[in-house]
PDB file of N, CA, C and O in Angstrom:
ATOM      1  N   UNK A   1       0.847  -1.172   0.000  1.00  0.00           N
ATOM      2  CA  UNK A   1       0.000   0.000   0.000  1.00  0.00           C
ATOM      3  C   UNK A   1       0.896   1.239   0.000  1.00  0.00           C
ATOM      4  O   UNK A   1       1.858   1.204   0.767  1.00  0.00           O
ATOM      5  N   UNK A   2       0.719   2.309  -0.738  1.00  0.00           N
ATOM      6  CA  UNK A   2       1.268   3.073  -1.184  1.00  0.00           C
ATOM      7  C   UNK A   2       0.625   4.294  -0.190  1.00  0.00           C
ATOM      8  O   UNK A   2      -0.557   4.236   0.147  1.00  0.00           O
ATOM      9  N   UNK A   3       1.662   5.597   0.324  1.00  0.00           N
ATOM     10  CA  UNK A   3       0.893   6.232   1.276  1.00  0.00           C
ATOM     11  C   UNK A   3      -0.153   7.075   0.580  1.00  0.00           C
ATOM     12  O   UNK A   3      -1.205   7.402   1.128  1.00  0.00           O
ATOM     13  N   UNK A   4       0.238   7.464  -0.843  1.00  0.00           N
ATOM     14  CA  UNK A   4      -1.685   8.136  -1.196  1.00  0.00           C
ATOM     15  C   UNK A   4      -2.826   7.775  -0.950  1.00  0.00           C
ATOM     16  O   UNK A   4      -3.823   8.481  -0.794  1.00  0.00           O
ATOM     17  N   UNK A   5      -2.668   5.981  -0.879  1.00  0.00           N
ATOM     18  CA  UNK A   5      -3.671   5.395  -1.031  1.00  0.00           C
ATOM     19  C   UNK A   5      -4.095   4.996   0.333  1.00  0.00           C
ATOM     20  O   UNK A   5      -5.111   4.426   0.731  1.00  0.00           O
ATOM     21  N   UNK A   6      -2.860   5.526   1.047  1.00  0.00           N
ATOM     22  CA  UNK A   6      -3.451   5.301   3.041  1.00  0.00           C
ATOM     23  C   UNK A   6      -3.629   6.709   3.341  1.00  0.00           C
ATOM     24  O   UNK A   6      -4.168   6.855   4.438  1.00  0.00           O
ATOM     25  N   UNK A   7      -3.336   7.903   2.684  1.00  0.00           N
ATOM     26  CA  UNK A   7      -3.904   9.205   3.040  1.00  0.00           C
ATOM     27  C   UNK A   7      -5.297   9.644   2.785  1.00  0.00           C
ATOM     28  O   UNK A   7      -5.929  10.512   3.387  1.00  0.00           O
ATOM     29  N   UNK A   8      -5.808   8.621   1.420  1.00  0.00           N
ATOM     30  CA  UNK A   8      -6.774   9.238   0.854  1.00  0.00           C
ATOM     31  C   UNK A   8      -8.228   9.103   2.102  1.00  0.00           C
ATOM     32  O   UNK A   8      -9.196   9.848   1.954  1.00  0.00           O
ATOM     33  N   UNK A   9      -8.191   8.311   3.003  1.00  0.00           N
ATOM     34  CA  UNK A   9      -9.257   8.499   3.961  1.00  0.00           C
ATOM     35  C   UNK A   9      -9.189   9.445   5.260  1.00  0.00           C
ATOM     36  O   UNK A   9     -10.086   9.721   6.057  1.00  0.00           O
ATOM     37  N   UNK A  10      -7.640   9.921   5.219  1.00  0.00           N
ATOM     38  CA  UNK A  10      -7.048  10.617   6.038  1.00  0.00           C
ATOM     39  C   UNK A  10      -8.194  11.933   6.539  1.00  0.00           C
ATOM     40  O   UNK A  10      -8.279  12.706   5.585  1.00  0.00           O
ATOM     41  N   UNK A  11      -8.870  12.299   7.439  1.00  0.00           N
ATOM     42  CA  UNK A  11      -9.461  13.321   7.649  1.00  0.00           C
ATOM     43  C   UNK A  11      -8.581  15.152   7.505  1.00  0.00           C
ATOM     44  O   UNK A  11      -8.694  16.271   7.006  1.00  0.00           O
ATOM     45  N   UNK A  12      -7.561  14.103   8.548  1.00  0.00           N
ATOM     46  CA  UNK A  12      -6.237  15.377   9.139  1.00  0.00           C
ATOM     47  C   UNK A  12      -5.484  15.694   6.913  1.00  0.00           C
ATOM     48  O   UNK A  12      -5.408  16.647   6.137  1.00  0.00           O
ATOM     49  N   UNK A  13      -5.327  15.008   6.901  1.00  0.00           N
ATOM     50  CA  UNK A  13      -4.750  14.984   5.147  1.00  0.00           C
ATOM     51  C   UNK A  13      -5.570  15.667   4.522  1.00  0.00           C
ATOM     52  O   UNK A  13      -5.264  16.859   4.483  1.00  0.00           O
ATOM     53  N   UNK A  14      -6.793  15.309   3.850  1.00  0.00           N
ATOM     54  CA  UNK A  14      -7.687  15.930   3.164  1.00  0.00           C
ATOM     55  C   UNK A  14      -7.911  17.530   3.627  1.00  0.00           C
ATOM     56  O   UNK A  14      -7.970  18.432   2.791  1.00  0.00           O
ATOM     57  N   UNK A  15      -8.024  17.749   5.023  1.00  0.00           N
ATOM     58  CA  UNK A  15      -8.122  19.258   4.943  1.00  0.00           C
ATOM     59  C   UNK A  15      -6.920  20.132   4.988  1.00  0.00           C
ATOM     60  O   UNK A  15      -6.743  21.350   5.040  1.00  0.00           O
ATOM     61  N   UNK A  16      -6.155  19.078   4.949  1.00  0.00           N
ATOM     62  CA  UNK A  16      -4.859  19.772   4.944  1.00  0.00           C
ATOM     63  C   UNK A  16      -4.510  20.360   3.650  1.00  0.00           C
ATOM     64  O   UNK A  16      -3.930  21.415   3.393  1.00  0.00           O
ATOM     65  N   UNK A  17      -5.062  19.313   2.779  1.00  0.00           N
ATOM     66  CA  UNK A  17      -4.961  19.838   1.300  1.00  0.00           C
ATOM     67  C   UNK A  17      -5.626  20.693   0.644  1.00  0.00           C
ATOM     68  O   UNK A  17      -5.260  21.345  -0.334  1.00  0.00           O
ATOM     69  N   UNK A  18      -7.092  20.700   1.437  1.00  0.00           N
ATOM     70  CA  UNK A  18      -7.610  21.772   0.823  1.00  0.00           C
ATOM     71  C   UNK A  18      -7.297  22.892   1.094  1.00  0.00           C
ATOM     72  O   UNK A  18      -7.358  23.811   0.277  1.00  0.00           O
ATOM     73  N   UNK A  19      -6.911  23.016   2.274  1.00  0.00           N
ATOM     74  CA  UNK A  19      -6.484  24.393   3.062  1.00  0.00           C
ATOM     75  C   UNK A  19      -5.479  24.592   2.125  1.00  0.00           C
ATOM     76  O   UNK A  19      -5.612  25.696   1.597  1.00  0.00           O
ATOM     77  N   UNK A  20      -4.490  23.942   1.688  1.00  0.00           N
ATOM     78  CA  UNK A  20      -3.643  24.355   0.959  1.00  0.00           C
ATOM     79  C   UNK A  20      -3.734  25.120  -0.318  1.00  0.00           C
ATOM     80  O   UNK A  20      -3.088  26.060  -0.781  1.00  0.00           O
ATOM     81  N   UNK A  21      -5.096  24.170  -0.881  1.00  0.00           N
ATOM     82  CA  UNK A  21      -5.427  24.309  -2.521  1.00  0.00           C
ATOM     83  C   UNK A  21      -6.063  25.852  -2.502  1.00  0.00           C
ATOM     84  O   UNK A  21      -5.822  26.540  -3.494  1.00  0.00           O
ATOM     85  N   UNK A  22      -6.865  26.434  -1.426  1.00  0.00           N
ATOM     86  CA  UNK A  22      -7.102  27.674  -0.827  1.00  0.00           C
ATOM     87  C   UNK A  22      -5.696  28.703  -0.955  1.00  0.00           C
ATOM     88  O   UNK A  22      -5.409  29.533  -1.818  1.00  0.00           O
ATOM     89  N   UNK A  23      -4.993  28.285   0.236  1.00  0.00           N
ATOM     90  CA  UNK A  23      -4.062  29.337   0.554  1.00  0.00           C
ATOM     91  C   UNK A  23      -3.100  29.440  -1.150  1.00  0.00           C
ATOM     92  O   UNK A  23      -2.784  30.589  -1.458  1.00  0.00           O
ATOM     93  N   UNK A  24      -2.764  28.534  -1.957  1.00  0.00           N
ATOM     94  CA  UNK A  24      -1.816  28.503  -3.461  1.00  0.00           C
ATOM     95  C   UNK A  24      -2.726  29.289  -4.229  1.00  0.00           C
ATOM     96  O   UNK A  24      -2.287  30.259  -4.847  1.00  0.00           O
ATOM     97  N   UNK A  25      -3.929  28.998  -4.271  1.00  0.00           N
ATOM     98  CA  UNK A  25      -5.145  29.437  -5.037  1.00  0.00           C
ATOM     99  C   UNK A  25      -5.098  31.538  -5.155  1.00  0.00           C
ATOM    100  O   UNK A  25      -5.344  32.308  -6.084  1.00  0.00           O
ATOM    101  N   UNK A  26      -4.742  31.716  -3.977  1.00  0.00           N
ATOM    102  CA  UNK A  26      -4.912  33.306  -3.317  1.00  0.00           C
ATOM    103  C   UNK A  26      -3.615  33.577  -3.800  1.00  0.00           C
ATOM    104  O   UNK A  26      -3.369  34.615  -4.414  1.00  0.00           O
ATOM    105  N   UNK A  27      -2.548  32.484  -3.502  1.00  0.00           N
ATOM    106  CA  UNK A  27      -0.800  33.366  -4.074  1.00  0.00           C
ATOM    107  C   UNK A  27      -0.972  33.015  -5.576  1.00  0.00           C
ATOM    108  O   UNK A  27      -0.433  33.693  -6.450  1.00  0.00           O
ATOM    109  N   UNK A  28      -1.549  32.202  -5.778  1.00  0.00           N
ATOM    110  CA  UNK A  28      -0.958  32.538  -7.994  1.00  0.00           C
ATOM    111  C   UNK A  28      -1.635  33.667  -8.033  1.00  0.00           C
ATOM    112  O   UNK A  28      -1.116  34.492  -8.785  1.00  0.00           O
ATOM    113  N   UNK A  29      -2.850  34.107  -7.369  1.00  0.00           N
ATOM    114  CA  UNK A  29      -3.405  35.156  -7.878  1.00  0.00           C
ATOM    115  C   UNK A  29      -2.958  36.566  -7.431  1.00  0.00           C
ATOM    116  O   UNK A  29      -3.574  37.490  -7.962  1.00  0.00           O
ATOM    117  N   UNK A  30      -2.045  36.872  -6.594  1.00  0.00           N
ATOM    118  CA  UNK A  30      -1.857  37.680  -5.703  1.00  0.00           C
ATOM    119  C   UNK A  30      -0.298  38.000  -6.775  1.00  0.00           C
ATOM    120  O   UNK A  30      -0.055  39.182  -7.017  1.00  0.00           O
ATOM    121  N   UNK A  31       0.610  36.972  -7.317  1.00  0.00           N
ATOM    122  CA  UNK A  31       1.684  37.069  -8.180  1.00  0.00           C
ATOM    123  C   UNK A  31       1.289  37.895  -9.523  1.00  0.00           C
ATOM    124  O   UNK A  31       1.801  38.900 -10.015  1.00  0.00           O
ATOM    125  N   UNK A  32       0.088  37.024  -9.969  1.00  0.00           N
ATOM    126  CA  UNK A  32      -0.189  37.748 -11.004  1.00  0.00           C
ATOM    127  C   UNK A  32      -0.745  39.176 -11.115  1.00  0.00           C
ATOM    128  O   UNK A  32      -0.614  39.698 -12.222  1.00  0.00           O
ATOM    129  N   UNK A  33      -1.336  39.884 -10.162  1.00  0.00           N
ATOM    130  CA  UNK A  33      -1.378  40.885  -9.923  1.00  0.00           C
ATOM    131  C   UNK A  33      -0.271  41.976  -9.956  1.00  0.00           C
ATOM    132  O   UNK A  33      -0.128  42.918 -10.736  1.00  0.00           O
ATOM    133  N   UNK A  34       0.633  41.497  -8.656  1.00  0.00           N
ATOM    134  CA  UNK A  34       2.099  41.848  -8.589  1.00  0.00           C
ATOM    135  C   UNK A  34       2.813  41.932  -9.911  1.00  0.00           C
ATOM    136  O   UNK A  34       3.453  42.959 -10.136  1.00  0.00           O
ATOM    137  N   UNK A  35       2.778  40.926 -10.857  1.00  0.00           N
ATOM    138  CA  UNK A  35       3.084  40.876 -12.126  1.00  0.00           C
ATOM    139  C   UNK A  35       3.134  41.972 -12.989  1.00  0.00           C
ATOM    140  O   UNK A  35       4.079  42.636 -13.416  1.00  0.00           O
ATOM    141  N   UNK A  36       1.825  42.034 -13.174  1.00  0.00           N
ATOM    142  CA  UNK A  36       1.327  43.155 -13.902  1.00  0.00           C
ATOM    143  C   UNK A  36       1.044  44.471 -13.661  1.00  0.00           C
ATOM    144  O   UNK A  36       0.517  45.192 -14.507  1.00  0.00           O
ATOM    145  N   UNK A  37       1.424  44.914 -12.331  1.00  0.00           N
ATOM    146  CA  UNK A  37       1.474  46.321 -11.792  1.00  0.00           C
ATOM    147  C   UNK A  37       3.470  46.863 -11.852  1.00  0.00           C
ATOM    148  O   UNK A  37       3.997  47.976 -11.848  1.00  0.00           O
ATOM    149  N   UNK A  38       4.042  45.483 -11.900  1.00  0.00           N
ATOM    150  CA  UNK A  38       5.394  46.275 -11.855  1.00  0.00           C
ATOM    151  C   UNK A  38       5.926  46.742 -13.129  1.00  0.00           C
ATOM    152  O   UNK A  38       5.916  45.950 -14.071  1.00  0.00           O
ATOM    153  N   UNK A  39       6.351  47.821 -13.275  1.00  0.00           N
ATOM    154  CA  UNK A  39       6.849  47.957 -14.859  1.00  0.00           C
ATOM    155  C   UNK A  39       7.986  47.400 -15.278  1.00  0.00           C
ATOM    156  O   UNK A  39       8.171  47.034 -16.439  1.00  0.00           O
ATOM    157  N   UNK A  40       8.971  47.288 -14.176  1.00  0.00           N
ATOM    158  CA  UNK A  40      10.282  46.633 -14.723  1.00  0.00           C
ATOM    159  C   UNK A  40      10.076  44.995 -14.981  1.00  0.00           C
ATOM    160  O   UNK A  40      11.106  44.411 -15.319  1.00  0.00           O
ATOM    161  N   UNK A  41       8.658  44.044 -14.841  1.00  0.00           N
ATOM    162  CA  UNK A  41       9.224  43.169 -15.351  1.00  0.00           C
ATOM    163  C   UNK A  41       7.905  43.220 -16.975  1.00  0.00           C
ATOM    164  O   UNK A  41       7.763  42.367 -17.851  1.00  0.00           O
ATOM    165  N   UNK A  42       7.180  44.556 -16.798  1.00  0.00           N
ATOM    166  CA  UNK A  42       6.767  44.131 -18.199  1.00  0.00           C
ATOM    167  C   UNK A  42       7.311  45.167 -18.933  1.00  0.00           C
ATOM    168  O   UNK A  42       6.380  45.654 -19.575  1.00  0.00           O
ATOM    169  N   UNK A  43       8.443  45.814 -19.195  1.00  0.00           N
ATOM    170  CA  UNK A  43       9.452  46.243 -19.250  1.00  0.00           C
ATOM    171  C   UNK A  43      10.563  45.031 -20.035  1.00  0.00           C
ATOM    172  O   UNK A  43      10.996  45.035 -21.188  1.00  0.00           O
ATOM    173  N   UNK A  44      10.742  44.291 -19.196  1.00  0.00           N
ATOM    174  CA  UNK A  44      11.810  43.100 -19.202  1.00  0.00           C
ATOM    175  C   UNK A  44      11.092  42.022 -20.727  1.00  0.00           C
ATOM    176  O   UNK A  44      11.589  41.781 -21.827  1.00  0.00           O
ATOM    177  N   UNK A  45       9.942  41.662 -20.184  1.00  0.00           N
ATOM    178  CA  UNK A  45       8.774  40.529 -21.339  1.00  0.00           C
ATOM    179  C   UNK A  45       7.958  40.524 -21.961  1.00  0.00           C
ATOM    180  O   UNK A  45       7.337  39.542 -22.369  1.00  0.00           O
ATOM    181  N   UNK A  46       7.689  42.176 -22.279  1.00  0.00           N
ATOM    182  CA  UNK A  46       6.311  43.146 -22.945  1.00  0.00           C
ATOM    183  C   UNK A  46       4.857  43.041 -22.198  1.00  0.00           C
ATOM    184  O   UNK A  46       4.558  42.065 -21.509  1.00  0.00           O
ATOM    185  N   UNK A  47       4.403  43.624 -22.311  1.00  0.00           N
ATOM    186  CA  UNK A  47       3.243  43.574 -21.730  1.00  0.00           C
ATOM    187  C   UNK A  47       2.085  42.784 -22.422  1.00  0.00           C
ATOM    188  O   UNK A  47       1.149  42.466 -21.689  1.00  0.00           O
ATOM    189  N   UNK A  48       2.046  42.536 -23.341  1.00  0.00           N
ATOM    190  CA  UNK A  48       1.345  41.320 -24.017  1.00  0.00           C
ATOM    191  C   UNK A  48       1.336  39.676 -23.362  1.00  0.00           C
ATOM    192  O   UNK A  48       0.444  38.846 -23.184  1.00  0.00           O
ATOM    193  N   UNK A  49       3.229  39.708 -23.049  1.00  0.00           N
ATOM    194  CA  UNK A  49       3.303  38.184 -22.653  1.00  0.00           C
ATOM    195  C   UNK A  49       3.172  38.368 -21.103  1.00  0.00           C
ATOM    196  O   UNK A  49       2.935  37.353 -20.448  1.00  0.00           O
ATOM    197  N   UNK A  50       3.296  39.514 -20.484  1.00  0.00           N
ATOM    198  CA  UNK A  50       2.865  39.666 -18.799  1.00  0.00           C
ATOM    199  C   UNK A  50       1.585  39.278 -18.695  1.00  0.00           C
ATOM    200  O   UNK A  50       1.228  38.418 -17.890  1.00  0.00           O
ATOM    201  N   UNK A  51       0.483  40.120 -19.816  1.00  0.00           N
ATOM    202  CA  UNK A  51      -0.989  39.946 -19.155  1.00  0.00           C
ATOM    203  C   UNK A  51      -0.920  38.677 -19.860  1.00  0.00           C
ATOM    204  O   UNK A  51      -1.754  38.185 -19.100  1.00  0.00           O
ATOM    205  N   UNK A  52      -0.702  37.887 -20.508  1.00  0.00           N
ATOM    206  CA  UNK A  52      -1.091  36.841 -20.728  1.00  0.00           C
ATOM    207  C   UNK A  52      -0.963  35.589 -19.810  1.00  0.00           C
ATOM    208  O   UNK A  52      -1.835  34.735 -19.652  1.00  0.00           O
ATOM    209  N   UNK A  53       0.229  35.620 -19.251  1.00  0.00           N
ATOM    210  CA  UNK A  53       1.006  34.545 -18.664  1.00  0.00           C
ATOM    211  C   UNK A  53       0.152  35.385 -17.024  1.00  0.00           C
ATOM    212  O   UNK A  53      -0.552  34.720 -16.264  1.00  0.00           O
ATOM    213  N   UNK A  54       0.396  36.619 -16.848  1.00  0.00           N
ATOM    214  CA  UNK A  54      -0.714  36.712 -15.524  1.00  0.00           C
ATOM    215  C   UNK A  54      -2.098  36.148 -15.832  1.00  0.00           C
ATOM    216  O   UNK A  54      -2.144  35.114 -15.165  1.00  0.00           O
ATOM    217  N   UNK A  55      -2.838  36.234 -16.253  1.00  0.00           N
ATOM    218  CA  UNK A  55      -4.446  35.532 -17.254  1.00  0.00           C
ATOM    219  C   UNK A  55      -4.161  34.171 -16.890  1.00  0.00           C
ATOM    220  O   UNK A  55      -4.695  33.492 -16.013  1.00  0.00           O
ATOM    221  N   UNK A  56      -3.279  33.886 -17.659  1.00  0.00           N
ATOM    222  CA  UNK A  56      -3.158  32.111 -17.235  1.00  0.00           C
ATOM    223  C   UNK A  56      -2.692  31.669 -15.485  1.00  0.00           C
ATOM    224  O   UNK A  56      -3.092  30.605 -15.013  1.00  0.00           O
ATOM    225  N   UNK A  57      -1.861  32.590 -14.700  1.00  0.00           N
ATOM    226  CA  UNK A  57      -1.933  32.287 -13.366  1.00  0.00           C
ATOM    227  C   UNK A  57      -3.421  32.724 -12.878  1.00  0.00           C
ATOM    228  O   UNK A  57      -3.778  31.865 -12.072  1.00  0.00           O
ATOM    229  N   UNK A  58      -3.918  33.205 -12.955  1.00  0.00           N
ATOM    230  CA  UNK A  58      -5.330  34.147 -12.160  1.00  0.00           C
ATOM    231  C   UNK A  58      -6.402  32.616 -12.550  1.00  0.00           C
ATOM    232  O   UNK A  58      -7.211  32.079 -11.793  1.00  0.00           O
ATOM    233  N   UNK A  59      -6.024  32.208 -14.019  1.00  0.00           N
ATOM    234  CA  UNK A  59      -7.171  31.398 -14.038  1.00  0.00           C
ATOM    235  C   UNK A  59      -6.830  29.803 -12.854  1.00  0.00           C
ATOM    236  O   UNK A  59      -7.630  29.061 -12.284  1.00  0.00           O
ATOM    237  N   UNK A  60      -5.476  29.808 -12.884  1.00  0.00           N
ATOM    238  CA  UNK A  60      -4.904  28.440 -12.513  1.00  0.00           C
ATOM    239  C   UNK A  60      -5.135  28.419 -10.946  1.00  0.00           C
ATOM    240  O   UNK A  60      -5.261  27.452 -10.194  1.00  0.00           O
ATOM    241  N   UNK A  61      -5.152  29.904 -10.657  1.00  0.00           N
ATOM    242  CA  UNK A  61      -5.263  30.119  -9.012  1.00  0.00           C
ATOM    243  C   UNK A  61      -6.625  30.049  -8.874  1.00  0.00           C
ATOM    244  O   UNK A  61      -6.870  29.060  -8.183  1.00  0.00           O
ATOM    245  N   UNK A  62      -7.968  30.807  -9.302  1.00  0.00           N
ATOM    246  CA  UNK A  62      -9.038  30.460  -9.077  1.00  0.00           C
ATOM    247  C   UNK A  62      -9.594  28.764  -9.292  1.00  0.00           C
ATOM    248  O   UNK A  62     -10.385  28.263  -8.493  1.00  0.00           O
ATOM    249  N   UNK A  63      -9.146  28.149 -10.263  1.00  0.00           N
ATOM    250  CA  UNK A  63      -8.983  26.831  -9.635  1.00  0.00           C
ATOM    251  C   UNK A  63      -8.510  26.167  -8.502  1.00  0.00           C
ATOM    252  O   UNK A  63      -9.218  25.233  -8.128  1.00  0.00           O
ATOM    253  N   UNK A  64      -7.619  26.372  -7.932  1.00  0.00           N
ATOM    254  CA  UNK A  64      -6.820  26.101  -7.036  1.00  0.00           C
ATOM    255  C   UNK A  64      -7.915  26.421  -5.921  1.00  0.00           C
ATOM    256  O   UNK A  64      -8.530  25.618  -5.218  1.00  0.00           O
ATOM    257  N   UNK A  65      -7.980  27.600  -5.945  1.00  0.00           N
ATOM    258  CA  UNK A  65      -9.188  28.285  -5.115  1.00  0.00           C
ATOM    259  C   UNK A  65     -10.867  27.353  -5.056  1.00  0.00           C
ATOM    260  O   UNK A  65     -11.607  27.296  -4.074  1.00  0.00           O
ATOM    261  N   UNK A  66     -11.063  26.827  -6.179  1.00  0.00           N
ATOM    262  CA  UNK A  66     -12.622  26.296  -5.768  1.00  0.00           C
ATOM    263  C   UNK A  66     -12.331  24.778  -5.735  1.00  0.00           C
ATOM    264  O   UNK A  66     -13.297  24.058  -5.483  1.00  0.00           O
ATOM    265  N   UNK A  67     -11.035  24.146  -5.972  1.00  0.00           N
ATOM    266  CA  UNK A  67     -10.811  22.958  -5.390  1.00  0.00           C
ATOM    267  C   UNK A  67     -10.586  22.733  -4.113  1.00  0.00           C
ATOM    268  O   UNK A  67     -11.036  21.884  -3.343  1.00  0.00           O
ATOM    269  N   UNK A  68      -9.783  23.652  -3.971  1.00  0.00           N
ATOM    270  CA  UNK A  68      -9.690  23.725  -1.899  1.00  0.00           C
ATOM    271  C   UNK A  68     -11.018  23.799  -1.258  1.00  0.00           C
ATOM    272  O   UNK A  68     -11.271  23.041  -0.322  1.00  0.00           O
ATOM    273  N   UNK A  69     -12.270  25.031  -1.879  1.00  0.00           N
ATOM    274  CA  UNK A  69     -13.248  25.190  -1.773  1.00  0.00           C
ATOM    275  C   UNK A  69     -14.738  24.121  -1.286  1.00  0.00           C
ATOM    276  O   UNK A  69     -15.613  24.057  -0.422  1.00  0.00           O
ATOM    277  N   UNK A  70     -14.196  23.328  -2.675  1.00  0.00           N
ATOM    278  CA  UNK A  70     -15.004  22.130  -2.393  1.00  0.00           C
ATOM    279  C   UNK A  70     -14.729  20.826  -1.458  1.00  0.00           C
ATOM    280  O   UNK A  70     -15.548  19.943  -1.206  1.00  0.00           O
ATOM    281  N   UNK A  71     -13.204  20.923  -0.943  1.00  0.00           N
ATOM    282  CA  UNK A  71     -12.418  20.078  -0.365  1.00  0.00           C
ATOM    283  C   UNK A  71     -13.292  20.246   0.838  1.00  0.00           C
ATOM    284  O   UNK A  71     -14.008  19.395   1.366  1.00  0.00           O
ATOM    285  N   UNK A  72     -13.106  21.486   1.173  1.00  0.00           N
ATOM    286  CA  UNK A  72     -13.852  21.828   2.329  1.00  0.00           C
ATOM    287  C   UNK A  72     -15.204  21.789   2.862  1.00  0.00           C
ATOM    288  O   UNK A  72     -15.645  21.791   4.012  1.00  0.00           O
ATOM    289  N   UNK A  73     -15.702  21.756   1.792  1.00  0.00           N
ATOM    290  CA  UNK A  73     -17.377  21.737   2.071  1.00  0.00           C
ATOM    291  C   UNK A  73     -17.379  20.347   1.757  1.00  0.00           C
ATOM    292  O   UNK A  73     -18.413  19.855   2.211  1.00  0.00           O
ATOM    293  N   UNK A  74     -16.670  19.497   1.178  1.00  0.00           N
ATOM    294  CA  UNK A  74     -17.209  18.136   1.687  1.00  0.00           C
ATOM    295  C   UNK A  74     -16.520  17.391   2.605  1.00  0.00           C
ATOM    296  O   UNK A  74     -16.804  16.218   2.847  1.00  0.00           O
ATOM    297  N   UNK A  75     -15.829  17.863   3.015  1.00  0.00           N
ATOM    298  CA  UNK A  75     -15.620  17.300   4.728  1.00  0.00           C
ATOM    299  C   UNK A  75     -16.490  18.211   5.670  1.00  0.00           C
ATOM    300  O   UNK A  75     -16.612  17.527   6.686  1.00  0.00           O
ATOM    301  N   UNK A  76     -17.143  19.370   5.862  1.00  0.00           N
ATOM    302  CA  UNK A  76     -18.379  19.669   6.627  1.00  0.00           C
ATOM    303  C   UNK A  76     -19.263  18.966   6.341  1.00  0.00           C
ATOM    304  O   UNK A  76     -19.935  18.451   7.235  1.00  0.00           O
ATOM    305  N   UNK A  77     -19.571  18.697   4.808  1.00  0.00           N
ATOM    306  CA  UNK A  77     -20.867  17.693   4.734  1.00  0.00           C
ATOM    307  C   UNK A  77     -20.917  16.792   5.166  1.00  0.00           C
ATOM    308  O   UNK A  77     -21.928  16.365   5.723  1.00  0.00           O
ATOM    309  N   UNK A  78     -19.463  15.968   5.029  1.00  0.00           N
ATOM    310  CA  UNK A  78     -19.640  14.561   5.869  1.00  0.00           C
ATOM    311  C   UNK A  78     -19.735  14.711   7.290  1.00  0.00           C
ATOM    312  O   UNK A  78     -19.968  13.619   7.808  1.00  0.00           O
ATOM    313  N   UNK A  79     -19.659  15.511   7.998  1.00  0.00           N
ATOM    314  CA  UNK A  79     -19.425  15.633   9.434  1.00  0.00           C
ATOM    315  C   UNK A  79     -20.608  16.400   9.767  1.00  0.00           C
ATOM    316  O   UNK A  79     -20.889  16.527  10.959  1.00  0.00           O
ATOM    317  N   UNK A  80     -21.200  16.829   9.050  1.00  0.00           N
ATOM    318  CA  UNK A  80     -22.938  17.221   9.318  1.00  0.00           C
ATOM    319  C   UNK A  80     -23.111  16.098   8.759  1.00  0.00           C
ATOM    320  O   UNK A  80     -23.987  16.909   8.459  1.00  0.00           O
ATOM    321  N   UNK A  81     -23.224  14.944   8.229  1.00  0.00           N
ATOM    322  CA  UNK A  81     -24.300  13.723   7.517  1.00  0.00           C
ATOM    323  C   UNK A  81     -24.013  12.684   8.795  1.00  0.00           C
ATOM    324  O   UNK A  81     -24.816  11.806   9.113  1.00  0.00           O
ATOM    325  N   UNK A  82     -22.796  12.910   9.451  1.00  0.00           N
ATOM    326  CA  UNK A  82     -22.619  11.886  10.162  1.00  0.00           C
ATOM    327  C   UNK A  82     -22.984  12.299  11.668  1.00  0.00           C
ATOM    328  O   UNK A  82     -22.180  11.693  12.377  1.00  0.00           O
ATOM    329  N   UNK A  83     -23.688  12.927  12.323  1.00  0.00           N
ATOM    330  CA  UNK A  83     -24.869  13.397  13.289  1.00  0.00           C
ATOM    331  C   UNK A  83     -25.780  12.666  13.401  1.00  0.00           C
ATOM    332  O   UNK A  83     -26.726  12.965  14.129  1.00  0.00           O
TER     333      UNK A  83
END
């Protein structure tokens, strides 16, 4: 048995991850912001390939963001179903 496959019932694990997929979710998006407000690095890579490559973090982080999201609401659900 492989430990993914002994984490995956893990309570303490699972919210650990979501919490995570949350907190990564807020920094890609928080970079890409940063990104695109500094001039010296769209300066450095044009501003075409800044907002783009920021666009593609913002989208990768709001994922990040509603996977943690849902991580979370289904470990409350199970722990409200199991009452």
């Amino acid at each position: 048995m492989e430990i993914e496959e002994r984490n995956e019932g893990n309570k303490a694990y699972t919210s650990f991850k979501s919490s995570l997929d949350l907190s990564m979710g807020i920094l890609y998006i928080i970079i890409a912001g940063y990104a695109t407000q500094m001039p010296f690095i769209i300066e450095a890579y044009g501003k075409k390939t800044v907002y783009i490559i920021g666009g593609l973090f913002v989208l990768y982080g709001l994922f990040r963001f509603y996977r943690g999201f849902v991580g979370i609401k289904n470990i409350f659900l199970k722990k409200r179903l199991r009452r």
